[in-house]
N, C-alpha and C positions, 0 to 999 in steps of 0.2 A: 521506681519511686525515688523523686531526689529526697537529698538530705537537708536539716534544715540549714547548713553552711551553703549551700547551692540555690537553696531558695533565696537566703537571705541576699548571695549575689548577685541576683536574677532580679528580688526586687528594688535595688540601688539606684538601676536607672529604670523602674517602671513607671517615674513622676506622679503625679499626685494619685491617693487612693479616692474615687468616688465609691461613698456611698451607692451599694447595689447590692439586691437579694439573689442576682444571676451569676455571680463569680463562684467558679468551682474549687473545690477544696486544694490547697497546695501538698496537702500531704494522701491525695488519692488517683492512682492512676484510671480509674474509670474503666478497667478493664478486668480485673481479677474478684474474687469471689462477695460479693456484698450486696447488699439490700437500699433499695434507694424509694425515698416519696419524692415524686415529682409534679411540678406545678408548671404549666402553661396556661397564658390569656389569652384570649381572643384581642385580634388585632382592635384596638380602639376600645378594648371593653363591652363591644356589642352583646348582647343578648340571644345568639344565634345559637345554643346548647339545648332549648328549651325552657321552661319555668318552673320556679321552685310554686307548687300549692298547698294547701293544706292550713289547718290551723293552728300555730304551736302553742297555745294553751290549753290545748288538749292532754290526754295524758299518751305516752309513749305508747306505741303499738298498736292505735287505736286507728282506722283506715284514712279518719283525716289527719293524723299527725303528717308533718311537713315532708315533704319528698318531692321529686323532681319529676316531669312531665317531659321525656324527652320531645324534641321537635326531630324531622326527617335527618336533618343534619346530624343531631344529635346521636340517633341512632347509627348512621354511618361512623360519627367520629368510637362511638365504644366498639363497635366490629372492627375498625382497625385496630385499638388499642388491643383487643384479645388474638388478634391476628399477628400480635409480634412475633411471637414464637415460631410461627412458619418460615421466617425470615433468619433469626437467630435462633436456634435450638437449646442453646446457653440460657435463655433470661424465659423464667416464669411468673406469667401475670398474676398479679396476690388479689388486688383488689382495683378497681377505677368509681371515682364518684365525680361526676360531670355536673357541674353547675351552668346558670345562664350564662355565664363569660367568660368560664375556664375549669379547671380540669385539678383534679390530682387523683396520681396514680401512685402504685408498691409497687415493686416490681425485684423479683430479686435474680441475680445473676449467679450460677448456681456453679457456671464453669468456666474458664478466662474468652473472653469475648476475644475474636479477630483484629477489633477495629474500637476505636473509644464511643465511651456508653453518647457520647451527642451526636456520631452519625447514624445510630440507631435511632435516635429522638429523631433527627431531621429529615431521615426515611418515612418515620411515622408520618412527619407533618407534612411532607410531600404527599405520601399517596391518599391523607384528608383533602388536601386541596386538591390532588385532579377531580375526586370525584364533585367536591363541595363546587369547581368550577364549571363542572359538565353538567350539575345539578339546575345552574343558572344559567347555563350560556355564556360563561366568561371566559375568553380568549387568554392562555397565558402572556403575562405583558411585564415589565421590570419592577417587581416589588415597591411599594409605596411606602415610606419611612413611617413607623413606629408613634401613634399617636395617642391619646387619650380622648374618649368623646366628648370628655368634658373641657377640654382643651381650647376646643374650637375645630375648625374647619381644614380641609386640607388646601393645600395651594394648590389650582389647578396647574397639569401639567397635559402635554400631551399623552403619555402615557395612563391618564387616571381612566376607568371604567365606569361607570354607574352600574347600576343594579338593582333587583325589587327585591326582598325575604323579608325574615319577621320583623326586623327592627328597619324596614323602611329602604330610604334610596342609600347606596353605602360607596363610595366613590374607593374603596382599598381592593386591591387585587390580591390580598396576602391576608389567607384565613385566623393565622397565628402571628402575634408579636414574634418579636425577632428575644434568641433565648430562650430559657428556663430557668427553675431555681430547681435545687435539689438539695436533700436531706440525703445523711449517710447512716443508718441503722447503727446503733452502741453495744444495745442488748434487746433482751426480747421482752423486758419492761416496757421498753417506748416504741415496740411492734405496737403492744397492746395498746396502748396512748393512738398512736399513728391512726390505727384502725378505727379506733373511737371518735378521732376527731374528725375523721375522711365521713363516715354515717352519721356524724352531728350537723355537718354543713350544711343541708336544708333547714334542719331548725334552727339553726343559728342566722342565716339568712333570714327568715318567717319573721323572729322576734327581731332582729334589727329596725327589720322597715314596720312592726305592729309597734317597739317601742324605743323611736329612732334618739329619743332625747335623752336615752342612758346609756346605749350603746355605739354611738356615732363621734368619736373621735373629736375632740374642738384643740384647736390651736390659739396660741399666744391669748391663753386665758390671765388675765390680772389675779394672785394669789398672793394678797400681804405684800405686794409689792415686787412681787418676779411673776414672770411670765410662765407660764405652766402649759404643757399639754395635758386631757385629763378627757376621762372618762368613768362614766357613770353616774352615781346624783349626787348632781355641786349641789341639793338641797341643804346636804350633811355640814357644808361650809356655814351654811346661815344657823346653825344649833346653835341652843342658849350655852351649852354648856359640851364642851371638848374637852377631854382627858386625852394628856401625851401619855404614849406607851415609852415610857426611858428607862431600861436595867440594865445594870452595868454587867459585865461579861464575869465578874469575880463576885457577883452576888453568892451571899451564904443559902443552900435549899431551903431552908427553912423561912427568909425571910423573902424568896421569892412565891414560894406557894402563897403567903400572906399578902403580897403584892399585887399577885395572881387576880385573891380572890375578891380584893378592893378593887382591881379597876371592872374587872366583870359584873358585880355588884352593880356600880356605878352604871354600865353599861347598861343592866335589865332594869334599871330606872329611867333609862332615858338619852344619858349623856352618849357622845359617840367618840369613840375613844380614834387615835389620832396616832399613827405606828410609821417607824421608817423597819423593823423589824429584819434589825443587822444581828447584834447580839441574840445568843441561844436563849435566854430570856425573854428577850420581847420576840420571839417568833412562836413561844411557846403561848402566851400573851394573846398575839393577833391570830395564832390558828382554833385556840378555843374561844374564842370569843365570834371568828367565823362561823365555828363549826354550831355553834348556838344562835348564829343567825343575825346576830347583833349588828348595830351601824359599825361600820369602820370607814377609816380613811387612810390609806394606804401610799405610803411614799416611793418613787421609783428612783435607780439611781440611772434610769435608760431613757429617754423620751419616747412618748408612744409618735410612730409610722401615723398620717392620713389613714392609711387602709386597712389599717391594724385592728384586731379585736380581741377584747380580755379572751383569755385560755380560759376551757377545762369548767370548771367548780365557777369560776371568778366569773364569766361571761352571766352564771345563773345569777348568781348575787348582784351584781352590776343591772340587771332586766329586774328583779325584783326591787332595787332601790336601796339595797343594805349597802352599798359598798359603792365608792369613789378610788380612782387611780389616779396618782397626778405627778407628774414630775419638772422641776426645774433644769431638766439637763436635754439638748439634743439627740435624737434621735441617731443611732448606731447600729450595726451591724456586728461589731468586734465583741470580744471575749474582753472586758476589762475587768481588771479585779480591781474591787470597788479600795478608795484609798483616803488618807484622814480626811482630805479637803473635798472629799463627797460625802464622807459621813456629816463632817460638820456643816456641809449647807444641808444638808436633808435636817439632820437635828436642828438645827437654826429656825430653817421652814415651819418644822413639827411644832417648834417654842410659838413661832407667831401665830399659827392656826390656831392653838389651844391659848390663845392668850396667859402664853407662861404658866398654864397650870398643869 
């Protein structure tokens, strides 16, 4: 494993950083004992995995609650994913949840791999595509560059295929995007998490497309005069009346329980209270006021990703309308530690939402 003097060498002349959810950790050699979630797309985003059914206003466990429908492919692509282990005897499969256009797997490495964990991945995706190619009749031919379907079209080449399956004629010879992303396990808190999240992704899907107008990502939204990414219900924008959540970090307990219990008040009256929730105070603030279900508006100091979707607790409140997510900053991948000149545009923001109250 390098060090980070060696890293830091390495990346002097690695010229600009893009923006990518695929770049692997600099401090993990991919080979020795750890626990990984991994994400692969289907080339173009097709829908070749099968379909998410069911209906997610149902209550959990109930046989229509939301779940996945594999299609033929679909089932081939999970026998190989559980067939890793024939291959490497080192990495056992925790769990796989296959969605229509991609994938996330656990998978934990229990003893140092031979070879690093992406020509594992890229065996996997090799032996999906001979069968997904034999399944169609498609001739191996020189990989087709990395597209999105909503992109547009490919440039015909001579090299392109046509082809019939579920999502129609598809001119890509290459079952998988080029890549992966992957997660490195901390502790066994955010197994639990992991796993939660991997078995939430059909209902999370379900309610997206049942209630696309709070859960679907909007860009370069006008708020007070900045540009915002945001999700959730911009209804809570139009309230007669906005309470900022603002407490100072050296507030006395006494006069913050009293603070506490004025904006919550205010809250189950109606108002919707209005939080960049930096300070241990206003986090104490905006998670009981949460956790009672109240409107919030919630400041980020990250921009939300096109593809992205509130986490956990937040996606539910976000689907049910109590909660808005919005941020005045670019969307990021880095670890930054938030610093004065984001707090002060967040509290800035916070001041004109709430018309200064």
């Amino acid at each position: 494993m390098k060090t980070e003097k060696q890293i830091a060498a390495i990346k002097q002349f690695a010229g600009e950083k893009r923006i990518s959810m695929k770049r692997r950790s600099d401090f993990n050699d991919y080979q020795g004992r750890k626990m990984y979630m991994i994400t692969m797309e289907v080339e173009g985003r097709h829908p070749l995995f099968g379909q998410v059914v069911g209906n997610p206003l149902v209550p959990a466990g109930s046989s229509d609650y939301p779940h996945m429908q594999l299609s033929p492919l679909g089932e081939v692509v999970q026998a190989e994913w559980q067939g890793i282990p024939n291959y490497y005897p080192q990495i056992e499969v925790m769990t796989l949840q296959l969605m229509p256009d991609h994938l996330h797997g656990i998978i934990f490495v229990h003893e140092t791999l031979p070879v690093h964990l992406s020509q594992v991945l890229v065996g996997f995706k090799k032996g999906c595509e001979r069968k997904w190619r034999a399944m169609n009749g498609i001739a191996a031919v020189q990989p087709q560059p990395t597209i999105n379907a909503s992109e547009g079209k490919m440039p015909p080449t001579s090299s392109s295929v046509s082809r019939q399956d579920e999502a129609g004629p598809q001119p890509y010879n290459r079952l998988f995007a080029l890549g992966y992303n992957d997660l490195v396990l901390k502790n066994y808190d955010e197994f639990v998490r992991w796993k939660q999240y991997l078995a939430q992704n059909p209902y999370r899907l379900a309610m997206k497309r049942a209630r696309p107008e709070y859960l679907r990502v909007k860009e370069n939204v006008d708020v007070c005069g900045r540009m915002c990414s945001v999700v959730g219900n911009m209804a809570l924008l139009l309230a007669p009346k906005k309470l900022r959540v603002r407490i100072s970090r050296s507030i006395d307990p006494a006069l913050l329980a009293q603070e506490k219990e004025r904006l919550l008040s205010e809250a189950r009256s109606g108002a919707v209270l209005v939080s960049v929730a930096i300070s241990s105070g206003e986090k104490q603030v905006t998670r009981a006021a949460f956790d009672e279900g109240l409107p919030l508006i919630i400041l980020l100091d990250n921009g939300l990703h096109p593809m992205q979707k509130p986490s956990g607790e937040r996606f539910r409140a976000c689907s049910e309308g109590r909660l808005l997510l919005l941020s005045p900053f670019p969307h990021h991948n880095e670890r930054i530690p938030i610093i004065r000149t984001i707090c002060e545009t967040l509290n800035g923001l916070a001041w004109d939402i709430s018309g200064g109250k």
